[in-house]
PyMOL Python script that loads the backbone (N, CA, C, O; Angstrom):
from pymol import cmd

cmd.read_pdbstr("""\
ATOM      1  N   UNK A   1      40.299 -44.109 114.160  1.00  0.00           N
ATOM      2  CA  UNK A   1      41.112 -43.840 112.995  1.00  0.00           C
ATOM      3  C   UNK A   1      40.922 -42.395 112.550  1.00  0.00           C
ATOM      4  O   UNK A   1      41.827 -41.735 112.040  1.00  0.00           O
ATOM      5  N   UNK A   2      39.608 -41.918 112.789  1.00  0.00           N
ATOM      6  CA  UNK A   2      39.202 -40.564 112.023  1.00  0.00           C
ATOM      7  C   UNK A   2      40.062 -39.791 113.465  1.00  0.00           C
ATOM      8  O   UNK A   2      39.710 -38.680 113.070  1.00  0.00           O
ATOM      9  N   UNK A   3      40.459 -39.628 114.106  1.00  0.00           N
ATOM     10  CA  UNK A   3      41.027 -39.227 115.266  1.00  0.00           C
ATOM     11  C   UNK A   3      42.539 -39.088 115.114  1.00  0.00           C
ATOM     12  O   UNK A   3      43.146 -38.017 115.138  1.00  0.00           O
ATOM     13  N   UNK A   4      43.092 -40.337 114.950  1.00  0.00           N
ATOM     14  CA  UNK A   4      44.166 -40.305 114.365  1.00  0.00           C
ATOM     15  C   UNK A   4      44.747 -39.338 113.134  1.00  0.00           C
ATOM     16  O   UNK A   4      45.745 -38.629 113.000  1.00  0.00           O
ATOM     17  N   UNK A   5      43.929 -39.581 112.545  1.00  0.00           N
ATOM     18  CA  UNK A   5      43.959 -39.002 111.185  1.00  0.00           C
ATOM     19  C   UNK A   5      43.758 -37.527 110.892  1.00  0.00           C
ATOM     20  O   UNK A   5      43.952 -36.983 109.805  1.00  0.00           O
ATOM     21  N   UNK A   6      43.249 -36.828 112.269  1.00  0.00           N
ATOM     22  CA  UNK A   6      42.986 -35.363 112.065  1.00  0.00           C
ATOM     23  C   UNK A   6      44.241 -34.697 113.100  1.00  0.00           C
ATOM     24  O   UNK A   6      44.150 -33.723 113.846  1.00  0.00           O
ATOM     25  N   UNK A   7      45.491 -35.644 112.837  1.00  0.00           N
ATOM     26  CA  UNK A   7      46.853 -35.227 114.308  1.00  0.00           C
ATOM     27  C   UNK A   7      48.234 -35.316 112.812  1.00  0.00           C
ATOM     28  O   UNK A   7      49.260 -35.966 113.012  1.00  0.00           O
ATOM     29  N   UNK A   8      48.016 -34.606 111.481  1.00  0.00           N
ATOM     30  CA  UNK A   8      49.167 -35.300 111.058  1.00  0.00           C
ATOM     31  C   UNK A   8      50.447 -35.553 111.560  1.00  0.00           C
ATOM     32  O   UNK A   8      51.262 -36.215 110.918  1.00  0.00           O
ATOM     33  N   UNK A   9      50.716 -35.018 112.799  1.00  0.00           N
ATOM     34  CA  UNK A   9      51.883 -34.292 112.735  1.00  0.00           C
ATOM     35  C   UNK A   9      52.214 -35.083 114.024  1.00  0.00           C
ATOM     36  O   UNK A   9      53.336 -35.042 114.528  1.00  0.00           O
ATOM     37  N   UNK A  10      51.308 -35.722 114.478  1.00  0.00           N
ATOM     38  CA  UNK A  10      51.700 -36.923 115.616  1.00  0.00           C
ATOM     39  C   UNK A  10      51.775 -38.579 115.202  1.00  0.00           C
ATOM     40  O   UNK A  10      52.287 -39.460 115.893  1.00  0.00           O
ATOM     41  N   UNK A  11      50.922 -38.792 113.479  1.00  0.00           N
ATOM     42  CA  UNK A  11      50.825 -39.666 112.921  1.00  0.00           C
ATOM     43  C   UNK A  11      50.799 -39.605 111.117  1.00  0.00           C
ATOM     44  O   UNK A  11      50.132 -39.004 110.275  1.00  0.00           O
ATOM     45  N   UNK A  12      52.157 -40.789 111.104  1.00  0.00           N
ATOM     46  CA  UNK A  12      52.439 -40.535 109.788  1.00  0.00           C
ATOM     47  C   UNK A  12      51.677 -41.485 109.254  1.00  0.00           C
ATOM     48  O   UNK A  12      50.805 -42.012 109.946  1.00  0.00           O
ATOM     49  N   UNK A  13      51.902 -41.900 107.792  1.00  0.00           N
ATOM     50  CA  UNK A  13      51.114 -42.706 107.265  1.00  0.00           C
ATOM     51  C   UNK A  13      51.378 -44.380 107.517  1.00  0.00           C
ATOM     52  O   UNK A  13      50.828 -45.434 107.196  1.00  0.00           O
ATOM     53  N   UNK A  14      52.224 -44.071 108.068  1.00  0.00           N
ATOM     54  CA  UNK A  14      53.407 -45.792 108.654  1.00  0.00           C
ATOM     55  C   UNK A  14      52.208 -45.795 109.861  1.00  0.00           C
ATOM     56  O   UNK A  14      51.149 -46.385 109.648  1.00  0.00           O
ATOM     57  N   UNK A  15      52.424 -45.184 110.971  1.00  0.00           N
ATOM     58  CA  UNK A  15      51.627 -45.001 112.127  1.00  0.00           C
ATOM     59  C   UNK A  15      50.045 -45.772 111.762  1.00  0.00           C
ATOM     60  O   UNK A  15      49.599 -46.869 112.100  1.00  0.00           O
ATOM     61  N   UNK A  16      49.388 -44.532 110.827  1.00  0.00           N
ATOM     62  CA  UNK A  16      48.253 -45.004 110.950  1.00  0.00           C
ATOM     63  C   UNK A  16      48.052 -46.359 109.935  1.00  0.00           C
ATOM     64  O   UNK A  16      46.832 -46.491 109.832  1.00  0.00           O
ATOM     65  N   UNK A  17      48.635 -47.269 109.257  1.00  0.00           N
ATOM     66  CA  UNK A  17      48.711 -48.526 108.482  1.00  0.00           C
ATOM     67  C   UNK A  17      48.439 -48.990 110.233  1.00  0.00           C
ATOM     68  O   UNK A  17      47.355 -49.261 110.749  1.00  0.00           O
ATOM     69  N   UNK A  18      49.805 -48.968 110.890  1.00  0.00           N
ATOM     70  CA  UNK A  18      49.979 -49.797 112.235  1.00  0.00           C
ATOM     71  C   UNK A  18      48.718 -49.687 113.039  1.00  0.00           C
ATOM     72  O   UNK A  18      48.462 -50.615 113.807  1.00  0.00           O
ATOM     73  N   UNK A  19      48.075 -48.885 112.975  1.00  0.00           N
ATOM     74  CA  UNK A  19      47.080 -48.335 113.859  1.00  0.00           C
ATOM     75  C   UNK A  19      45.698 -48.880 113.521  1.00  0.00           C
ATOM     76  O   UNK A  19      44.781 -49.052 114.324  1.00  0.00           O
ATOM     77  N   UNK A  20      45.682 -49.160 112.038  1.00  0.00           N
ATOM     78  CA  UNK A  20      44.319 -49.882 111.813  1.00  0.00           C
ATOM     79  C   UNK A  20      44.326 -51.163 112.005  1.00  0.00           C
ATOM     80  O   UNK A  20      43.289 -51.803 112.182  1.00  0.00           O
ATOM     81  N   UNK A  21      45.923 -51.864 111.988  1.00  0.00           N
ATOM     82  CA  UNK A  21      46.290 -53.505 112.517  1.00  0.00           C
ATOM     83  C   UNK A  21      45.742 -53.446 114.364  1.00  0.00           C
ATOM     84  O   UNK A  21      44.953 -54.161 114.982  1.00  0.00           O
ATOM     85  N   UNK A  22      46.493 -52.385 114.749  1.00  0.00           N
ATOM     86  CA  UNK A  22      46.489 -52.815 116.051  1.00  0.00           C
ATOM     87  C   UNK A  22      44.858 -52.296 116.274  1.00  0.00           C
ATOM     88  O   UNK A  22      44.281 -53.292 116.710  1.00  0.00           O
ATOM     89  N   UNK A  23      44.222 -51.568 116.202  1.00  0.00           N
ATOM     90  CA  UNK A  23      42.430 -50.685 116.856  1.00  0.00           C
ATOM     91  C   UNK A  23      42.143 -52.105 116.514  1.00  0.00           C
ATOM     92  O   UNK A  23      43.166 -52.533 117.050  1.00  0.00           O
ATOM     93  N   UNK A  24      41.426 -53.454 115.933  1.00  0.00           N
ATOM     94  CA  UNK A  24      40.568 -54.476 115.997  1.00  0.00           C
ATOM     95  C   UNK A  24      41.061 -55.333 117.300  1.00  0.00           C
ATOM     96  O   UNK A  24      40.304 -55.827 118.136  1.00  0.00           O
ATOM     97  N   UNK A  25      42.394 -55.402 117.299  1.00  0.00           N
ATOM     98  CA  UNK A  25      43.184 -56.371 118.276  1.00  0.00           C
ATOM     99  C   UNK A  25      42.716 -55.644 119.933  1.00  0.00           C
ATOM    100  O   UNK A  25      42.363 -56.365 120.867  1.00  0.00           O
ATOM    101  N   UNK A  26      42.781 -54.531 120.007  1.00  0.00           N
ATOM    102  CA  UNK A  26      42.811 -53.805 121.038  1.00  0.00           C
ATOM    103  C   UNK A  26      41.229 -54.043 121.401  1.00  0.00           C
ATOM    104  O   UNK A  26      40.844 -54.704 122.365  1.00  0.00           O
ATOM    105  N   UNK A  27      40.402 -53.395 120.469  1.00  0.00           N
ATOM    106  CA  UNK A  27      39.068 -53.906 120.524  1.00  0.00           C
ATOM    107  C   UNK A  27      38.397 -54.977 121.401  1.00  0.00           C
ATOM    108  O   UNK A  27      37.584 -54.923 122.324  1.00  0.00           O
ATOM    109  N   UNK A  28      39.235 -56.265 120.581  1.00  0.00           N
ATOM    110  CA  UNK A  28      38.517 -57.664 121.011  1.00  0.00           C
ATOM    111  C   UNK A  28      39.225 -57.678 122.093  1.00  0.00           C
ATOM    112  O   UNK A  28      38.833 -58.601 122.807  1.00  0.00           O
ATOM    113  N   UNK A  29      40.335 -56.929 122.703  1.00  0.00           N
ATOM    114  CA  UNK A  29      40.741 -57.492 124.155  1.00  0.00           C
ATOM    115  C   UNK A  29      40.059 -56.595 124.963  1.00  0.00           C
ATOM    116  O   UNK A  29      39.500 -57.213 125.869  1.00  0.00           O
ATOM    117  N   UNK A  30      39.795 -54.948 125.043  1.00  0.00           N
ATOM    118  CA  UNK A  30      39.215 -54.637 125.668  1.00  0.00           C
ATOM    119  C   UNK A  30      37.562 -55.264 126.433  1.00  0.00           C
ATOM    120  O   UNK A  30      36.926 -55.411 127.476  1.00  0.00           O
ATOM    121  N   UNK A  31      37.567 -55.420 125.180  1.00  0.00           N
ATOM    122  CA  UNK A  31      35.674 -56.181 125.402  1.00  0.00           C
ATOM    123  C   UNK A  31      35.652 -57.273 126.194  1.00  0.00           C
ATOM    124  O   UNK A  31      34.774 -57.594 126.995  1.00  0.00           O
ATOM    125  N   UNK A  32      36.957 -57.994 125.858  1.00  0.00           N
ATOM    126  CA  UNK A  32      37.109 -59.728 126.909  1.00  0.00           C
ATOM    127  C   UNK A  32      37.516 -59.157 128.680  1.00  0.00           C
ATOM    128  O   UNK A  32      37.331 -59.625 129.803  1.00  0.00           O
ATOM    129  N   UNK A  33      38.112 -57.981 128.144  1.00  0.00           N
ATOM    130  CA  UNK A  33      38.286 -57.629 129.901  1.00  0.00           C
ATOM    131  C   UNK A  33      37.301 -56.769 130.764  1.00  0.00           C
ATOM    132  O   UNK A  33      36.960 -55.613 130.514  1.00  0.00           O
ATOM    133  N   UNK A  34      36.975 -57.404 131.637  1.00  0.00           N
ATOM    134  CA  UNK A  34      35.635 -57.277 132.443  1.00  0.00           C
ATOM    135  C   UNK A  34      35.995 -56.142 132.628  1.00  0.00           C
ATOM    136  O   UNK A  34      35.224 -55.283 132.201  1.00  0.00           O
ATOM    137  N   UNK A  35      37.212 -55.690 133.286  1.00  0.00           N
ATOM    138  CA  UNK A  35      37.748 -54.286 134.110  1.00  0.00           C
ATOM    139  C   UNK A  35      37.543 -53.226 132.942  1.00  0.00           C
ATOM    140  O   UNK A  35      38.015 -52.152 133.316  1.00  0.00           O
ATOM    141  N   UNK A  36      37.140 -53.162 131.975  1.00  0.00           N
ATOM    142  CA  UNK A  36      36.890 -52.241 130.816  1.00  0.00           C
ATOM    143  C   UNK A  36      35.052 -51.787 130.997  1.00  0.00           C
ATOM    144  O   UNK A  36      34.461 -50.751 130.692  1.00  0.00           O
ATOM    145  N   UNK A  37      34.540 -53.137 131.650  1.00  0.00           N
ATOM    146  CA  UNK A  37      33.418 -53.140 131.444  1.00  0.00           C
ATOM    147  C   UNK A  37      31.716 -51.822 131.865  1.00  0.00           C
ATOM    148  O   UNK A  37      30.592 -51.616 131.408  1.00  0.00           O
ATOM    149  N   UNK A  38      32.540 -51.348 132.893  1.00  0.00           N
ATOM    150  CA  UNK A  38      32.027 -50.188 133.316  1.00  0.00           C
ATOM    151  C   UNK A  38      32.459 -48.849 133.075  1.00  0.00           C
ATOM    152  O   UNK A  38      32.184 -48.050 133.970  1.00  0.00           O
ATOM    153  N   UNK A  39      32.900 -48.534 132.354  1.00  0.00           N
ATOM    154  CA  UNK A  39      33.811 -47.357 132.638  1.00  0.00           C
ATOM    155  C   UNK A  39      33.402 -46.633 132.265  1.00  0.00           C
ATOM    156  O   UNK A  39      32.562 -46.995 131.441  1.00  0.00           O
ATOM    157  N   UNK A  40      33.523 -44.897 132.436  1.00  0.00           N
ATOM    158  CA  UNK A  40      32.053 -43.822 132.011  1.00  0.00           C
ATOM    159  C   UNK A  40      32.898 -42.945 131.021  1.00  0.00           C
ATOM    160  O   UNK A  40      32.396 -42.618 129.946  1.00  0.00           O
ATOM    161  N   UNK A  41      34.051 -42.591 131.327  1.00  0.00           N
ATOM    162  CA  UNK A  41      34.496 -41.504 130.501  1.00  0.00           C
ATOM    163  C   UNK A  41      35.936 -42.018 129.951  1.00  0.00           C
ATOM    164  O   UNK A  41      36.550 -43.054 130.206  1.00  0.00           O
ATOM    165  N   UNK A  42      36.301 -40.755 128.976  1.00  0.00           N
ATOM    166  CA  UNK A  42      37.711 -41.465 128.501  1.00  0.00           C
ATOM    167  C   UNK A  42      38.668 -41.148 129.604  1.00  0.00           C
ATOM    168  O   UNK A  42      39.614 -41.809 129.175  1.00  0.00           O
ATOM    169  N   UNK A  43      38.958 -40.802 130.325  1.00  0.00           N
ATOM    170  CA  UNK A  43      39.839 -40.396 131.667  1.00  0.00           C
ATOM    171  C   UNK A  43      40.217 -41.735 132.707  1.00  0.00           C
ATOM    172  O   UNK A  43      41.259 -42.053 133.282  1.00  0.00           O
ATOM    173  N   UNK A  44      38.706 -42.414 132.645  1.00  0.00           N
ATOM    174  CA  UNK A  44      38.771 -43.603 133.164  1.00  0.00           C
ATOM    175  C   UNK A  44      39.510 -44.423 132.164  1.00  0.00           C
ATOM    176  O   UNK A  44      40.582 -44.816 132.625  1.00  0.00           O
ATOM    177  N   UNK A  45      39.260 -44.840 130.839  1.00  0.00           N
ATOM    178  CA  UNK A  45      39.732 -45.557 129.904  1.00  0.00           C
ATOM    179  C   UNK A  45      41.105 -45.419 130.460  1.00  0.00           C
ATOM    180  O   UNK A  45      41.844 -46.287 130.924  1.00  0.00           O
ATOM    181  N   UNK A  46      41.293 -44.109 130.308  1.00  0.00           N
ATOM    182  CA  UNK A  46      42.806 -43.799 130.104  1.00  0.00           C
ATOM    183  C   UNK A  46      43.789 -44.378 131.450  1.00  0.00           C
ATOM    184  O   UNK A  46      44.928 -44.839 131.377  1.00  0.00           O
ATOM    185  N   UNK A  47      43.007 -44.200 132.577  1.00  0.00           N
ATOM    186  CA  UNK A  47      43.582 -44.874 133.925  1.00  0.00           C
ATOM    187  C   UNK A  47      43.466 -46.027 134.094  1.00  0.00           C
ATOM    188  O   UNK A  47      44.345 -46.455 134.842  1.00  0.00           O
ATOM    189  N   UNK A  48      42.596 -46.966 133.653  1.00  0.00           N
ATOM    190  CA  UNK A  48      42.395 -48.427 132.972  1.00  0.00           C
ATOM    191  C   UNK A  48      43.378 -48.891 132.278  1.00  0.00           C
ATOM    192  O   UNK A  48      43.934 -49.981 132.411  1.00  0.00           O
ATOM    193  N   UNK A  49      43.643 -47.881 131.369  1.00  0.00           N
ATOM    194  CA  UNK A  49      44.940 -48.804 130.318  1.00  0.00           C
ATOM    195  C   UNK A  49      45.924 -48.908 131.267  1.00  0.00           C
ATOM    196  O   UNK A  49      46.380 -50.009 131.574  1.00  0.00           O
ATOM    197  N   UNK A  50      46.487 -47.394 132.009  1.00  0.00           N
ATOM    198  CA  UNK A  50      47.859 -47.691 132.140  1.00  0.00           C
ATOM    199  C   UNK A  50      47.658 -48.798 133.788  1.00  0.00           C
ATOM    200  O   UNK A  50      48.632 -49.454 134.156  1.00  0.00           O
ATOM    201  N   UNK A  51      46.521 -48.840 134.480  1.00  0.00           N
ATOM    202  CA  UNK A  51      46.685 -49.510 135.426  1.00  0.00           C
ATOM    203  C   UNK A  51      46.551 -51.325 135.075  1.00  0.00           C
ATOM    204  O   UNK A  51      46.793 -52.125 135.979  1.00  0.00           O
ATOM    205  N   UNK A  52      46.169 -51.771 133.762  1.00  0.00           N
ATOM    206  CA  UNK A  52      46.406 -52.735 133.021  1.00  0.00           C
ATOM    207  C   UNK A  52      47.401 -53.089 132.534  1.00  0.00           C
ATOM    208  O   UNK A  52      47.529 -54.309 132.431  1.00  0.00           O
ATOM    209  N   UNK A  53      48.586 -52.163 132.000  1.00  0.00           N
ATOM    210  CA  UNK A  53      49.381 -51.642 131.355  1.00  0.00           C
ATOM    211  C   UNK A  53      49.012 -51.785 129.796  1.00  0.00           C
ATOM    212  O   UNK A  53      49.857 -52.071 128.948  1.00  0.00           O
ATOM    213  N   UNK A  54      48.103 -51.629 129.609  1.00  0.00           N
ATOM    214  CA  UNK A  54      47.635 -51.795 128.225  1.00  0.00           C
ATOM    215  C   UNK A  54      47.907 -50.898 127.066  1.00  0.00           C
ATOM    216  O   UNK A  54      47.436 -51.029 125.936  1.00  0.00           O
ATOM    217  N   UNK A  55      48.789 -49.896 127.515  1.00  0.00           N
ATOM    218  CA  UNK A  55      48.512 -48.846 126.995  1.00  0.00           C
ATOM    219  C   UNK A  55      50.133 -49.493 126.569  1.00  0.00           C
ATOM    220  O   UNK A  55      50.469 -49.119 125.445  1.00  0.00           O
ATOM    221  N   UNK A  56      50.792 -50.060 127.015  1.00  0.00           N
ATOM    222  CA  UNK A  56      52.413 -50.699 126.199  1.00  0.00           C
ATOM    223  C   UNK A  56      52.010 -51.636 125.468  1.00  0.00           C
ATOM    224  O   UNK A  56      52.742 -51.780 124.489  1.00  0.00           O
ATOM    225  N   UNK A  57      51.254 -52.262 125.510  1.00  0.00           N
ATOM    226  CA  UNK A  57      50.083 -53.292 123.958  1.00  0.00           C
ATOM    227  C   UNK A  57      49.993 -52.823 122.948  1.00  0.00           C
ATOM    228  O   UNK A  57      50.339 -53.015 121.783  1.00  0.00           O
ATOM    229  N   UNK A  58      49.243 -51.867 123.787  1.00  0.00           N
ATOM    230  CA  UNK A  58      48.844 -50.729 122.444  1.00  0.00           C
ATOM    231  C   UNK A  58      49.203 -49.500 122.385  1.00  0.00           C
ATOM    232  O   UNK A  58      48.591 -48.565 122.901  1.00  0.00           O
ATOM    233  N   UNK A  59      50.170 -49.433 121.782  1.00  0.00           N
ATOM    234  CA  UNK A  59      50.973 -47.805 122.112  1.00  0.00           C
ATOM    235  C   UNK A  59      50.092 -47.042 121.398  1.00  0.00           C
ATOM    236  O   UNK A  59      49.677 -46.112 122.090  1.00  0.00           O
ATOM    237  N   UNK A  60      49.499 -47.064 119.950  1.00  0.00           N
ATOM    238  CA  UNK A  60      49.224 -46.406 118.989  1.00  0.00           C
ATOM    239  C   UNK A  60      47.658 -45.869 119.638  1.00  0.00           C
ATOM    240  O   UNK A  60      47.443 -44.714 120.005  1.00  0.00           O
ATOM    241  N   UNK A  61      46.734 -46.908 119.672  1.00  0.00           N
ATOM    242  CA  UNK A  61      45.858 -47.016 120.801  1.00  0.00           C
ATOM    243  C   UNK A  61      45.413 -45.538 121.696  1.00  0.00           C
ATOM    244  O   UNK A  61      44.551 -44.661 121.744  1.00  0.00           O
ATOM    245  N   UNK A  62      46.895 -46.068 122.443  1.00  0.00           N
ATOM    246  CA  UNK A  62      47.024 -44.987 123.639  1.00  0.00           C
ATOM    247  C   UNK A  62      46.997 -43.766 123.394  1.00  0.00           C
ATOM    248  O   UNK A  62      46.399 -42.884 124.010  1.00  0.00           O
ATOM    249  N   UNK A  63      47.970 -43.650 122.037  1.00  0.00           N
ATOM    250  CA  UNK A  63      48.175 -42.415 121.976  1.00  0.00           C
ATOM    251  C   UNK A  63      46.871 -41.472 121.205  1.00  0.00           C
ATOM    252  O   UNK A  63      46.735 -40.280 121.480  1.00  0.00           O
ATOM    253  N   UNK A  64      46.212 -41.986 120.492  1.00  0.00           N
ATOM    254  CA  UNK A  64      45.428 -41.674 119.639  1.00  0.00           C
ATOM    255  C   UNK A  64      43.705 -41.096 120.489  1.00  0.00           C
ATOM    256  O   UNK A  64      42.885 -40.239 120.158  1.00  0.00           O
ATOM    257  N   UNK A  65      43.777 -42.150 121.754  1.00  0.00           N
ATOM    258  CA  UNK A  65      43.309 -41.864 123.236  1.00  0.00           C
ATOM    259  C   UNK A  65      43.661 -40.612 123.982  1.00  0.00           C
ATOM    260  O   UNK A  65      42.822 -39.877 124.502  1.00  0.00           O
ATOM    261  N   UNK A  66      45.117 -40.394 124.004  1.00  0.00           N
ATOM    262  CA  UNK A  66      45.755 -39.212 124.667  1.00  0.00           C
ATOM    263  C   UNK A  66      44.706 -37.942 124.211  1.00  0.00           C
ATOM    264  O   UNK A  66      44.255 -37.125 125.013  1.00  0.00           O
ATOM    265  N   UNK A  67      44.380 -37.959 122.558  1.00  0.00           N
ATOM    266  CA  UNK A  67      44.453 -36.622 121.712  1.00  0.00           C
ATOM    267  C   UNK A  67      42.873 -36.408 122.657  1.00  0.00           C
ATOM    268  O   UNK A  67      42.851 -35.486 123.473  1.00  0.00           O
ATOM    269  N   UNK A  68      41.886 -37.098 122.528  1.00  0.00           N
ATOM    270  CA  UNK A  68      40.647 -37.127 123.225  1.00  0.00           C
ATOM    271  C   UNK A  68      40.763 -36.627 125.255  1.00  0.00           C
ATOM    272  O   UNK A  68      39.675 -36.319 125.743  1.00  0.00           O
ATOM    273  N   UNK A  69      41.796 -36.593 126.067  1.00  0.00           N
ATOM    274  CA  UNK A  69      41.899 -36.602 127.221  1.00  0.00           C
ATOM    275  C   UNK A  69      42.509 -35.297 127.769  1.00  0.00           C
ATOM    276  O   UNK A  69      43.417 -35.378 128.598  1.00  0.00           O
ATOM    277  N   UNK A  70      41.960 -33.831 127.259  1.00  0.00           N
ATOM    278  CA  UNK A  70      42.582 -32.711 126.922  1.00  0.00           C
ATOM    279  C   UNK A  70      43.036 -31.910 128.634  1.00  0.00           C
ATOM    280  O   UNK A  70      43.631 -30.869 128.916  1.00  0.00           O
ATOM    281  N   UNK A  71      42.329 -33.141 129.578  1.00  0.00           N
ATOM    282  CA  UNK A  71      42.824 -32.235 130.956  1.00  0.00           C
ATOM    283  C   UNK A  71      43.550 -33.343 132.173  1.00  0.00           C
ATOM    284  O   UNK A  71      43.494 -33.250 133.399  1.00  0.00           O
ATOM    285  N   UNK A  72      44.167 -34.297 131.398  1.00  0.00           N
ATOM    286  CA  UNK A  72      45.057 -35.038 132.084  1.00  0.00           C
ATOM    287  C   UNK A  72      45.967 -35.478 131.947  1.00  0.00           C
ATOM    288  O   UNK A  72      46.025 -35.924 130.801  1.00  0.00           O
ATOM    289  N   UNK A  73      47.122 -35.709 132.667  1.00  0.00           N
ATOM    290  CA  UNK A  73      48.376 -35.892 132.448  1.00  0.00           C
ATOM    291  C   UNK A  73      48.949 -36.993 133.301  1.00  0.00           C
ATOM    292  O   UNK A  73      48.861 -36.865 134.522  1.00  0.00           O
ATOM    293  N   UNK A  74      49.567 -38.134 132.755  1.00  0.00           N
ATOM    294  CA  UNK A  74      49.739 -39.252 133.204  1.00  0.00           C
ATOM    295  C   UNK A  74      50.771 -40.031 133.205  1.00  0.00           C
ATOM    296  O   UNK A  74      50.607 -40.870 132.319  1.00  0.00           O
ATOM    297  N   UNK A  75      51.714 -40.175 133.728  1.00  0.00           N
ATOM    298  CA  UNK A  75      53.401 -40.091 133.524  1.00  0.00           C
ATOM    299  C   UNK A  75      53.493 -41.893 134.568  1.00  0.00           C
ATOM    300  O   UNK A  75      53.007 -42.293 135.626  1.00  0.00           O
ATOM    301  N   UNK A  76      54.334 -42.452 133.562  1.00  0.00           N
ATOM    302  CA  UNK A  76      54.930 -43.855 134.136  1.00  0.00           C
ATOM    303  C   UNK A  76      56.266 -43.459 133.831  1.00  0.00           C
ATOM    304  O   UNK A  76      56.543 -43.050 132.703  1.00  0.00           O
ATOM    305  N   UNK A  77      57.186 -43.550 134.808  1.00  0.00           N
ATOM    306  CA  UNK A  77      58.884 -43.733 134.554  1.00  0.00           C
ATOM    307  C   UNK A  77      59.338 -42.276 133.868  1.00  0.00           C
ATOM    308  O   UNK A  77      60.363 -42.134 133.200  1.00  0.00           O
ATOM    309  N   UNK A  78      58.410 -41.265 134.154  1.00  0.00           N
ATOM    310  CA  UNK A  78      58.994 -40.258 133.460  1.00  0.00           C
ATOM    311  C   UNK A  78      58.252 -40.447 131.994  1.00  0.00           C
ATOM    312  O   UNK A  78      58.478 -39.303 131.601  1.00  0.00           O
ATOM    313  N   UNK A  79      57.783 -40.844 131.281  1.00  0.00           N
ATOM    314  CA  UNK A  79      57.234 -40.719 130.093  1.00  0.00           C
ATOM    315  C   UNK A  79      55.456 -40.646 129.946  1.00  0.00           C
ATOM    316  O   UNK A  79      54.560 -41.370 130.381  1.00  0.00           O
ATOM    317  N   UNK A  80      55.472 -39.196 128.976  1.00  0.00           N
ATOM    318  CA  UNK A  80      53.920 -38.990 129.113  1.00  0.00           C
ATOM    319  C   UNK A  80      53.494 -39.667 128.102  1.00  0.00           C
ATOM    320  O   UNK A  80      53.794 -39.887 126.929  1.00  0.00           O
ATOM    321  N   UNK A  81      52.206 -40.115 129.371  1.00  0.00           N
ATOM    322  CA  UNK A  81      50.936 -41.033 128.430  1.00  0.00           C
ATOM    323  C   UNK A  81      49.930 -40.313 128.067  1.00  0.00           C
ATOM    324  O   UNK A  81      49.525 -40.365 126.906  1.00  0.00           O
ATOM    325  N   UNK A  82      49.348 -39.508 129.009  1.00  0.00           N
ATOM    326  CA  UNK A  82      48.196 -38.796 128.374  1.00  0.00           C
ATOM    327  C   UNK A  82      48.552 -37.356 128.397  1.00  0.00           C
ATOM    328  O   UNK A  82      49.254 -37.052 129.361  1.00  0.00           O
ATOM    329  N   UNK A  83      48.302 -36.561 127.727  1.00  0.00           N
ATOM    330  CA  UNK A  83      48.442 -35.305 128.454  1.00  0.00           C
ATOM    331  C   UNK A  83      48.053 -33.829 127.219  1.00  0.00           C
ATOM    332  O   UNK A  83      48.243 -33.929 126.007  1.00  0.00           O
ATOM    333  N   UNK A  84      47.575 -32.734 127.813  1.00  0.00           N
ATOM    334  CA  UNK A  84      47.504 -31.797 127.217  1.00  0.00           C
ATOM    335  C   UNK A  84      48.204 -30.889 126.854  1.00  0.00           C
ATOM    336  O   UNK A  84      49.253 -31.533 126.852  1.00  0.00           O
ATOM    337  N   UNK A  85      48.512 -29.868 126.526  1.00  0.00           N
ATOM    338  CA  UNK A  85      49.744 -28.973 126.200  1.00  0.00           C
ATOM    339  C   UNK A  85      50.441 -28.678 126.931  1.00  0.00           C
ATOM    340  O   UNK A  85      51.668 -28.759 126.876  1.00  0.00           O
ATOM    341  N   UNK A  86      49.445 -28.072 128.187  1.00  0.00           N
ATOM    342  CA  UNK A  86      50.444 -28.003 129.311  1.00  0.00           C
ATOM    343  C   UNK A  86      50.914 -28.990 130.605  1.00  0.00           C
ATOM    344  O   UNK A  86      51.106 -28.671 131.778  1.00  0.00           O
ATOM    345  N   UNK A  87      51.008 -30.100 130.049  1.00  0.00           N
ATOM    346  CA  UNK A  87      51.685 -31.293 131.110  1.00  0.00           C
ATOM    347  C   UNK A  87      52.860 -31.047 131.531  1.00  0.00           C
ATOM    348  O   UNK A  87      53.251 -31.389 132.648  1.00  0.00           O
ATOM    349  N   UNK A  88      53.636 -30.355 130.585  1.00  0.00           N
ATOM    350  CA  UNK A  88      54.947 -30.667 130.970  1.00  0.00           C
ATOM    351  C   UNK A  88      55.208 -29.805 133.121  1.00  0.00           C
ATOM    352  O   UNK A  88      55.940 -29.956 134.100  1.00  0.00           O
ATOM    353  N   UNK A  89      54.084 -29.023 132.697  1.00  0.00           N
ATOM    354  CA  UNK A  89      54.065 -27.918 133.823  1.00  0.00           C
ATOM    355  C   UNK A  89      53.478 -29.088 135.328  1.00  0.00           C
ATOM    356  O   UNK A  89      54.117 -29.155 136.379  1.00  0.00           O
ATOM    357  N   UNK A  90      52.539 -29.663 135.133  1.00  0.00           N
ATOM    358  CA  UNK A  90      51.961 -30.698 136.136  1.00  0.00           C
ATOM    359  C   UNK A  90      51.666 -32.090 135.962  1.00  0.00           C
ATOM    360  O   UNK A  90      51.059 -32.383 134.932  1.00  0.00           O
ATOM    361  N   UNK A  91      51.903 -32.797 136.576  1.00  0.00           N
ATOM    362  CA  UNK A  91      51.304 -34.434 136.695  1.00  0.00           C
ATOM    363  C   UNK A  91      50.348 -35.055 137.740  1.00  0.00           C
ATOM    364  O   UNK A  91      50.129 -34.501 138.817  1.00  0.00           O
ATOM    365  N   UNK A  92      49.938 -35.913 137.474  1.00  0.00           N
ATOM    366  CA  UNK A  92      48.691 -36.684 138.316  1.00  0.00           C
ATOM    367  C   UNK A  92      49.306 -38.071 138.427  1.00  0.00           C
ATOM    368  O   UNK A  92      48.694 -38.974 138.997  1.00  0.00           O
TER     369      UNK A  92
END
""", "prot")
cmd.dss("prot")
cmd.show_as("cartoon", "prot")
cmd.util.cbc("prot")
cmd.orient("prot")
């Protein structure tokens, strides 16, 4: 939330209401899924969600994840999931 909350301009106050509903929900499912269970860095998280697709569960989640993942860029269908300023230039 404190993460969220330091992006005004990616999250309004609608956003982050939604965002403190959805972070407990996301929580208790991550923890039930074993495939969460090892994972070392947020990069992994981040390739976890979308190879779960978890990251369409939890959009808010994801995105709030993105702000933390400052050197990767991660594109499903054409739409970025993770990425740093300059994504638009490369993808992974």
């Amino acid at each position: 939330m404190e993460l969220a909350q330091s992006y005004p301009k990616d999250f309004d106050s609608t956003q982050l209401k939604d965002l403190a509903r959805e972070l407990p929900i996301y929580i208790d499912n991550v923890r039930a899924d074993e495939r969460f269970a090892k994972l070392n860095s947020i990069s992994e998280l981040g390739r976890m969600m979308v190879q779960t697709t978890k990251h369409l569960s939890f959009p808010l989640v994801s995105s709030t994840e993105a702000r933390t993942c400052s050197s990767y860029c991660y594109r499903i269908h054409g739409e970025v999931l993770f990425s740093d300023e300059n994504c638009e230039d490369r993808t992974a």
